[in-house]
DRENTOR-907545 format. One record per residue (C-alpha): residue in one letter; x, z, y. Coordinates in Angstrom, 1 decimal, padded with zeros to 4 digits, m for minus. Example, Ala and Ser with C-alpha at 12.3 -4.5 7.8 and 13.67 -1.06 7.14 Angstrom:
BEGIN
- type	east	up	north
- a	012.3	007.8	m004.5
- s	013.7	007.1	m001.1
***
This chain:
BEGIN
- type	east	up	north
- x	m001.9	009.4	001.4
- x	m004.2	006.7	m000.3
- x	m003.9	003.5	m001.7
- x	m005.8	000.0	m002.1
- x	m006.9	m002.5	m004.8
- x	m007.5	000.3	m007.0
- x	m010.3	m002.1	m009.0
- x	m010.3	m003.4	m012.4
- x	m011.9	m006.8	m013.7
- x	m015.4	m006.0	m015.3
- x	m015.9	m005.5	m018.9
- x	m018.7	m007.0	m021.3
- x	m020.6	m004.9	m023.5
- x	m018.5	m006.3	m026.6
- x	m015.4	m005.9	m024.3
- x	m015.8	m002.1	m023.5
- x	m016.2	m001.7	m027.2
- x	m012.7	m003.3	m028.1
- x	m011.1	m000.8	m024.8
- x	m012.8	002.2	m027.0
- x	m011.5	000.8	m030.4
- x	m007.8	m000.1	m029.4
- x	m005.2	002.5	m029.3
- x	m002.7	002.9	m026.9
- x	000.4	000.4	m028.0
- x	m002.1	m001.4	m030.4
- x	m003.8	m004.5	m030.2
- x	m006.5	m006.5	m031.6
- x	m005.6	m005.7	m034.9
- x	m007.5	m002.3	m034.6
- x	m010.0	m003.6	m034.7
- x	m012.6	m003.5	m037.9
- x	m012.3	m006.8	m039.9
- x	m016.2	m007.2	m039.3
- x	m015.8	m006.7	m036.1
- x	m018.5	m009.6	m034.4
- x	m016.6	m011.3	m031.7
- x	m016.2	m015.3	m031.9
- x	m013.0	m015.0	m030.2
- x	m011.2	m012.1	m032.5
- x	m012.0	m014.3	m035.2
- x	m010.2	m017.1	m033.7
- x	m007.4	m014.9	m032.8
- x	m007.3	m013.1	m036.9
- x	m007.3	m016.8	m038.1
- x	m004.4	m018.5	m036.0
- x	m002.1	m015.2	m036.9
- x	m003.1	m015.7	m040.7
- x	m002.2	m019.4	m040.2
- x	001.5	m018.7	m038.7
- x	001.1	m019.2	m035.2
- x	002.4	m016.2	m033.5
- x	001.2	m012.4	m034.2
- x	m000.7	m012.9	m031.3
- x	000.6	m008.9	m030.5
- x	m000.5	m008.9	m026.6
- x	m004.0	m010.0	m027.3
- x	m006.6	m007.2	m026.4
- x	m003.5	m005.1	m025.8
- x	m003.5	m001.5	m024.8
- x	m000.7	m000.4	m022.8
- x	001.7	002.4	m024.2
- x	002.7	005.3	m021.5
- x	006.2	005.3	m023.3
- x	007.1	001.8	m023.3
- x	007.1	m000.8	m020.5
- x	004.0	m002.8	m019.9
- x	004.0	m006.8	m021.7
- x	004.1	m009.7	m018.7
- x	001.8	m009.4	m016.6
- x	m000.1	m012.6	m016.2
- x	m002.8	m013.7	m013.8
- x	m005.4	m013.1	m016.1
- x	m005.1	m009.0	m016.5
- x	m008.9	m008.9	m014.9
- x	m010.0	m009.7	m018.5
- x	m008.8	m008.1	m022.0
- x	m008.1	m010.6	m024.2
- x	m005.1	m012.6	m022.4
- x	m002.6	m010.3	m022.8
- x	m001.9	m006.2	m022.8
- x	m004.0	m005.0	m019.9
- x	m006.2	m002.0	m021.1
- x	m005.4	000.8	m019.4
- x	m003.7	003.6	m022.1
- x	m006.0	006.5	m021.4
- x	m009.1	005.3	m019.0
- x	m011.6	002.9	m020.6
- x	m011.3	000.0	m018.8
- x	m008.4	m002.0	m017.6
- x	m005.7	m002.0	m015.2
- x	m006.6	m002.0	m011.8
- x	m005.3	m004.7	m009.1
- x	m002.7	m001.8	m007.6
- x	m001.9	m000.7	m011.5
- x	m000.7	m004.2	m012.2
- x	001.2	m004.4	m009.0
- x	002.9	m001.3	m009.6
- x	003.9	m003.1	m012.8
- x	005.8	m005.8	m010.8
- x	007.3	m003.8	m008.4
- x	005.4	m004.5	m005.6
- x	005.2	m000.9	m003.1
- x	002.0	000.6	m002.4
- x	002.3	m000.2	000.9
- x	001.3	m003.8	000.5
- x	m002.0	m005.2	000.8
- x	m003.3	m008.0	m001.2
- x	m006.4	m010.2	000.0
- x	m009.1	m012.5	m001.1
- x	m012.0	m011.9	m003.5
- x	m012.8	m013.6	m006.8
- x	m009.6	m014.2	m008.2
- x	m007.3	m014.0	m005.6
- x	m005.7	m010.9	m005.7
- x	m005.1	m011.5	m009.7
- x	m003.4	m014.6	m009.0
- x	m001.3	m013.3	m006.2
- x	m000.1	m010.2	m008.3
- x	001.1	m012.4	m011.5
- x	002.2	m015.5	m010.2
- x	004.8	m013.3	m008.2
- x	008.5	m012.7	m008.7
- x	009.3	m008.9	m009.0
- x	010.3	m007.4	m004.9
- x	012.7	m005.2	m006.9
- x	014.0	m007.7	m008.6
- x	014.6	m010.2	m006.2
- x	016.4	m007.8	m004.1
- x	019.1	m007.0	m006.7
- x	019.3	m010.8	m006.7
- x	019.5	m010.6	m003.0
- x	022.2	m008.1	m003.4
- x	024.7	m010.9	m004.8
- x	024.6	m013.2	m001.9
- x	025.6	m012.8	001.7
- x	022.4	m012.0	004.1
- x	021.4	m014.2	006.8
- x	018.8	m016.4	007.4
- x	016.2	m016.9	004.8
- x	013.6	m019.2	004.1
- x	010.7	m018.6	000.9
- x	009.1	m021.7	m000.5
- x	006.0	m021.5	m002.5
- x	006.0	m017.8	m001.4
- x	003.3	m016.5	m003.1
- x	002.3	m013.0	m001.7
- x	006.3	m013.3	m001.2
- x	007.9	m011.4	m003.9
- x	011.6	m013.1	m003.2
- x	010.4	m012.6	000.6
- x	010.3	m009.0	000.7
- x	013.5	m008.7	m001.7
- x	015.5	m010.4	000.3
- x	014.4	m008.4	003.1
- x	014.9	m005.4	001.9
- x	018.4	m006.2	000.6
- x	019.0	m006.7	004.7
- x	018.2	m010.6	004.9
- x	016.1	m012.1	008.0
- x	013.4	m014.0	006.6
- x	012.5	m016.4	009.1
- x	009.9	m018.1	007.3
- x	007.7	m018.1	004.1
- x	005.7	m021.3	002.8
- x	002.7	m021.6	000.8
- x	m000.3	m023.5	000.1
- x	m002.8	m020.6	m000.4
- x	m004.6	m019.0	002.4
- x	m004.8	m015.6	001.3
- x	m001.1	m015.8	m000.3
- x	m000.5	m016.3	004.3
- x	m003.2	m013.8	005.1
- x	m001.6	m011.3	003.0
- x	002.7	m012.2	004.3
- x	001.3	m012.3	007.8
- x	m000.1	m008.8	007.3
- x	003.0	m007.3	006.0
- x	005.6	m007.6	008.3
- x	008.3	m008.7	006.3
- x	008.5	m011.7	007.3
- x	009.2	m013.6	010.9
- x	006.7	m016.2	010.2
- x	004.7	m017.3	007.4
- x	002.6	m020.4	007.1
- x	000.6	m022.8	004.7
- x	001.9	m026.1	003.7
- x	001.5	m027.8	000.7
- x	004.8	m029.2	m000.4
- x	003.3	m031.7	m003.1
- x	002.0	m033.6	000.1
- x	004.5	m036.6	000.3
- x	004.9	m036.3	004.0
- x	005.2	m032.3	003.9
- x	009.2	m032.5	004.0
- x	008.7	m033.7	007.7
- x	006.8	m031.1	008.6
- x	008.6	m028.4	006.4
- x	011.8	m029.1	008.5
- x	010.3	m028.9	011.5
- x	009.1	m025.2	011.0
- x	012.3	m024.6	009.4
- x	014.0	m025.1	012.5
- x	011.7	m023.5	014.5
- x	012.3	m020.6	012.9
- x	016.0	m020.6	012.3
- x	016.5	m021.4	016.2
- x	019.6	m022.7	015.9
- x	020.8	m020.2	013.1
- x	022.3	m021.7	010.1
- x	020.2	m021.0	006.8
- x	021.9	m018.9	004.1
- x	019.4	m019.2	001.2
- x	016.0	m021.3	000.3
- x	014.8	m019.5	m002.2
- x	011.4	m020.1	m003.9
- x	008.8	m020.2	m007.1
- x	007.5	m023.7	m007.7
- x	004.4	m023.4	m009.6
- x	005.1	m022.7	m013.2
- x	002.2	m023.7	m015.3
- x	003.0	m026.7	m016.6
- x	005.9	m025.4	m018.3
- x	004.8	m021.9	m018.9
- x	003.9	m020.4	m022.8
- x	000.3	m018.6	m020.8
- x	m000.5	m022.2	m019.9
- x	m001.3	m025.2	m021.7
- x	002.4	m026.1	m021.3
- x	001.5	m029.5	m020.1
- x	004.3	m032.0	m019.6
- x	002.4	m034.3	m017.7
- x	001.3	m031.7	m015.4
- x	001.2	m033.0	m011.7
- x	002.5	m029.4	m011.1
- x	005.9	m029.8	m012.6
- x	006.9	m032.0	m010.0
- x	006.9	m029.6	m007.8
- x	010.1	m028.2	m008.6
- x	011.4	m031.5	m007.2
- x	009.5	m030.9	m004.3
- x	011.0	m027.8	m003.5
- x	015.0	m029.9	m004.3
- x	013.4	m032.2	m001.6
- x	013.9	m029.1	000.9
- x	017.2	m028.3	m000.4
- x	018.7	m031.5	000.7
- x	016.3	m031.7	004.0
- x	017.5	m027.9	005.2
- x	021.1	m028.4	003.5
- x	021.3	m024.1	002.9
- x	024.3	m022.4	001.7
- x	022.4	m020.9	m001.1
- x	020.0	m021.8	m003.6
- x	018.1	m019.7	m005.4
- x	014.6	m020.8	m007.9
- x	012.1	m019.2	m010.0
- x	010.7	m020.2	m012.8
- x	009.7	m019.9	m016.8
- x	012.3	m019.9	m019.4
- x	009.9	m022.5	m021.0
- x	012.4	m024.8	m018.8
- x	015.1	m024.4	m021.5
- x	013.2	m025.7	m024.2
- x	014.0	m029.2	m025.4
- x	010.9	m030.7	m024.5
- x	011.7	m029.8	m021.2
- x	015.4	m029.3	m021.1
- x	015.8	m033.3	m019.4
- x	013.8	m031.2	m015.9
- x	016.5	m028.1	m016.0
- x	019.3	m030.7	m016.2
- x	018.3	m033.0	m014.2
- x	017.3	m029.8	m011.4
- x	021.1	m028.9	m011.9
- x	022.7	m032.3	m012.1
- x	021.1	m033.1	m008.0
- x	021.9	m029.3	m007.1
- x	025.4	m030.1	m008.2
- x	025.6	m033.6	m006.7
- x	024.6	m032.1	m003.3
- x	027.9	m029.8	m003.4
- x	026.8	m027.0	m005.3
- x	028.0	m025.1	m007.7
- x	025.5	m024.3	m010.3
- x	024.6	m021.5	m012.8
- x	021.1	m020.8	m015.3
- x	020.4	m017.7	m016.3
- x	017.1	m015.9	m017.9
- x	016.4	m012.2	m016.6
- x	015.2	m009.5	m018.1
- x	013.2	m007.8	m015.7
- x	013.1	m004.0	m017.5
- x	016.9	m004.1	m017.8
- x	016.5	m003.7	m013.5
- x	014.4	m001.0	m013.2
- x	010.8	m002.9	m013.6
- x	008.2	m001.3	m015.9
- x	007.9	m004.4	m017.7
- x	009.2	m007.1	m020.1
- x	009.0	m009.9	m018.2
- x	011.7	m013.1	m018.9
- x	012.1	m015.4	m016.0
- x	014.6	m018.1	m015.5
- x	016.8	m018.4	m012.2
- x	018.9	m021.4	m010.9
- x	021.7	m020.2	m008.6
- x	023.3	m022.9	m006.3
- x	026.7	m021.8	m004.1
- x	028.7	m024.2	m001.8
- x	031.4	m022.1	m001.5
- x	031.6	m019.6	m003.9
- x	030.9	m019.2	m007.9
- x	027.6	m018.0	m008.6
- x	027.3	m014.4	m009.8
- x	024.4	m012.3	m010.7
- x	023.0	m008.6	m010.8
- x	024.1	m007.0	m014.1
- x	021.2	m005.0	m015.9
- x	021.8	m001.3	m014.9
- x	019.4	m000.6	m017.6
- x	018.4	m001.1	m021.3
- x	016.9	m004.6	m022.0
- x	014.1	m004.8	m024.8
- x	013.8	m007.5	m027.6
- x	012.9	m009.6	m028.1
- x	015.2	m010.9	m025.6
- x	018.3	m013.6	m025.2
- x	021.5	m011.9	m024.8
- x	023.6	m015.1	m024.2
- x	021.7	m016.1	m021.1
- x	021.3	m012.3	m019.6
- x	024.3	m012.1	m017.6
- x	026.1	m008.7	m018.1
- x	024.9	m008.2	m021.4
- x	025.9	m008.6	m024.9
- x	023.3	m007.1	m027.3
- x	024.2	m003.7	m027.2
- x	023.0	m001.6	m024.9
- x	024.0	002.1	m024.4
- x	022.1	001.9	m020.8
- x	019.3	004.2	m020.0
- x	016.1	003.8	m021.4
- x	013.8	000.9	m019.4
- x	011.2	002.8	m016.6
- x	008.0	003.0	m018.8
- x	004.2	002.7	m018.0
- x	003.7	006.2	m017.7
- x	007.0	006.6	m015.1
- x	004.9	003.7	m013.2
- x	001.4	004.4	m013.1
- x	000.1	007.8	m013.5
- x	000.3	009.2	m010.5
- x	m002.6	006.5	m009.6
- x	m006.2	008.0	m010.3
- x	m007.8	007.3	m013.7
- x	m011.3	006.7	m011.7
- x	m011.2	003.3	m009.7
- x	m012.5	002.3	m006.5
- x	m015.4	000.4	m006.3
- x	m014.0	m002.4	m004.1
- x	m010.5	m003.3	m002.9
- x	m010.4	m002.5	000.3
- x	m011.5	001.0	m000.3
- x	m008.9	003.4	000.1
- x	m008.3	006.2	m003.1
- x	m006.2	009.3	m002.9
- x	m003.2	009.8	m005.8
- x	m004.2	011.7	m008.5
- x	m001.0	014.3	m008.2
- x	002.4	014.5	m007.4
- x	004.6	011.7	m007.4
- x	006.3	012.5	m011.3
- x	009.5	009.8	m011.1
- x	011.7	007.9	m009.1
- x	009.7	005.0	m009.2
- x	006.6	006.4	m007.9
- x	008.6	007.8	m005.0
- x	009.5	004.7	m004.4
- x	006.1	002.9	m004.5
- x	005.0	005.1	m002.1
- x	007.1	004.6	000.4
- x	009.2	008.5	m000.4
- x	012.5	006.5	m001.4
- x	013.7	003.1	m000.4
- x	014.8	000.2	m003.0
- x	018.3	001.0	m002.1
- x	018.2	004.7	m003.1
- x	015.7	004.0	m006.5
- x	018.1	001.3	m007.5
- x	022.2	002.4	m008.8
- x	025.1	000.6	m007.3
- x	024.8	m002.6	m008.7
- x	027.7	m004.6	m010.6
- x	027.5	m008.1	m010.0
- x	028.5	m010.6	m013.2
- x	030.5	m014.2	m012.7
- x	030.2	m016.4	m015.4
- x	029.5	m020.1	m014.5
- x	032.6	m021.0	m017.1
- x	030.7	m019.3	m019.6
- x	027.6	m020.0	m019.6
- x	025.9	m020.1	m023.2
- x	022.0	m021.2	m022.2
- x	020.0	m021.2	m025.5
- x	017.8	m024.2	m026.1
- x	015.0	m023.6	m028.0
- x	013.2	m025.9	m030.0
***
């Protein structure tokens, strides 16, 4: 058996000094005080100033914890926590999407950035299928599908996805490879004349089938912390976009994806207005942050989910497993603080079956190193289905009691 994207972004000279330096779980503060990058400096100065620890930056993974969020930008070591913990160098394209639950199976495509982009803009597969688990399956469109993270959830959790949207070319290179979906195309739903043509597709596809859930990621980086958190962005209108297709395809679910940056009171008038039009188009509404490690994913990642029903109370997956802080127990359904779950799948459960030598391009195929060592590296490699790596889920109802945290 083999796998693909085994290849890491390219390090500078000054770069592959800071991979030798850092030790695994540390950060940038390894580093010797005289150590002569422009860009350490910065980083030593805003954390002396009070503006966040800065702990991710030049970040090297720990085997026995779960990774940091993985952003788009792990081809490069000073984002965020992507140095591999034992190689020197950093994660590879495959590492990373072992990371957010994407199977082996699936191939990314592109060069340059792509492949980057398509692994961290996605939502989790294994999450979205315990989200998929809490609503009845059917029909199912993706909107701003990415490589389709929600698509092949859904699908796994027994759902026909009839069809998955995006604007990217290799984001629909990559879905139509797959086979997880019935049809995938590209669209680009900030186009003003775009719901016309969405709904045309739609129905298409659905063939006279009614649609159970739309479910999508509008483009998050005008309101995300890795961003310039922009409010002006001309991407934040997008979420309105995809409400566009809500009332054009008329579902009977809802389900978005996006930052918990939404809840923040400089953006908190979007979130309620997002749930004040869901609402006035019948449906009954519910917010929640999840925490992805607390379902089984090797790493703390924090995403916000709007859940629209028209005949039924929203409800949502409980974490079947410990969930890391910092975190926000009163908008993690099914959890209260304290947590006697077990332990969250770390980097070392996740990765190291991979070989510590990459390939020299992506589309060069690499053996494993050994033996599959856990559950989820079964899994990845196709030795276990979602349904066998993930426990019977409990599924939490709380729309009375919902205590979403605005932050300032």
């Amino acid at each position: 058996m083999s796998v693909f994207d085994h290849t890491p972004g390219r390090l500078s000279a000054l770069d592959a000094e800071v991979v030798r330096l850092v030790r695994p779980g540390g950060n940038w503060r390894d580093l010797p005080a005289d150590f002569d990058s422009r860009r350490v400096e910065q980083i030593r100065r805003s954390a002396a100033a009070g503006d966040g620890s800065r702990s991710t930056y030049y970040g090297k993974l720990a085997l026995d914890r779960p990774s940091y969020t993985v952003s788009t930008y792990f081809n490069r070591p000073g984002n965020g926590c992507y140095i591999h913990p034992t190689a020197e160098r950093l994660i590879t394209v495959r590492e990373a999407a072992r990371l957010q639950g994407f199977p082996d199976a699936f191939r990314f495509t592109g060069r340059g950035r792509s492949r980057y982009l398509q692994v961290g803009n996605a939502v989790p597969p294994l999450l979205a299928y315990q989200l998929a688990r809490s609503l009845t399956a059917g029909c199912v469109i993706d909107l701003f599908a990415g490589a389709g993270g929600l698509s092949h959830g859904f699908a796994w959790a027994g759902n026909d996805v009839v069809l998955s949207v995006d604007n990217d070319p290799m984001c629909i290179d990559a879905l139509r490879g797959d086979g997880h979906v019935a049809a995938a195309e590209r669209l680009d739903l900030g186009d003003p004349d775009a719901t016309e043509a969405l709904v045309r597709l739609a129905r298409e596809a659905l063939g006279g089938r009614p649609l159970a859930t739309l479910v999508g990621g509008p483009p998050c980086q005008g309101f995300s912390t890795a961003g310039k958190n922009l409010a002006a962005d001309p991407r934040n209108r997008l979420v309105f976009a995809f409400l566009e297709a809500v009332e054009a395809l008329e579902p009977a679910c809802v389900l978005m994806e996006n930052v918990p940056a939404l809840m923040w009171k400089g953006r908190r008038t979007v979130l309620d207005e997002l749930t004040r039009r869901l609402g006035a188009l019948g449906y009954e509404v519910d917010v929640a942050i999840l925490h992805a490690e607390g379902y089984g994913l090797p790493q703390l990642r924090r995403r916000l989910f709007i859940q629209g029903r028209r005949d039924d109370v929203p409800a949502w997956p409980a974490p079947h497993r410990q969930v890391v802080g910092p975190a926000q127990p009163g908008s993690q359904p099914g959890w209260d603080g304290n947590d006697l779950r077990p332990r969250p799948v770390d980097v070392e459960e996740a990765i190291s079956d991979l070989p510590a030598t990459p390939a020299s391009d992506p589309d060069e195929a690499v053996g494993y190193a050994r033996s599959s060592m856990s559950a989820y590296q079964q899994w990845a490699r196709g030795e276990l289905i979602a349904g066998d790596l993930i426990p019977e889920l409990a599924f939490v109802t709380r729309a009375a009691q919902l205590r979403l945290e605005a932050v300032a």
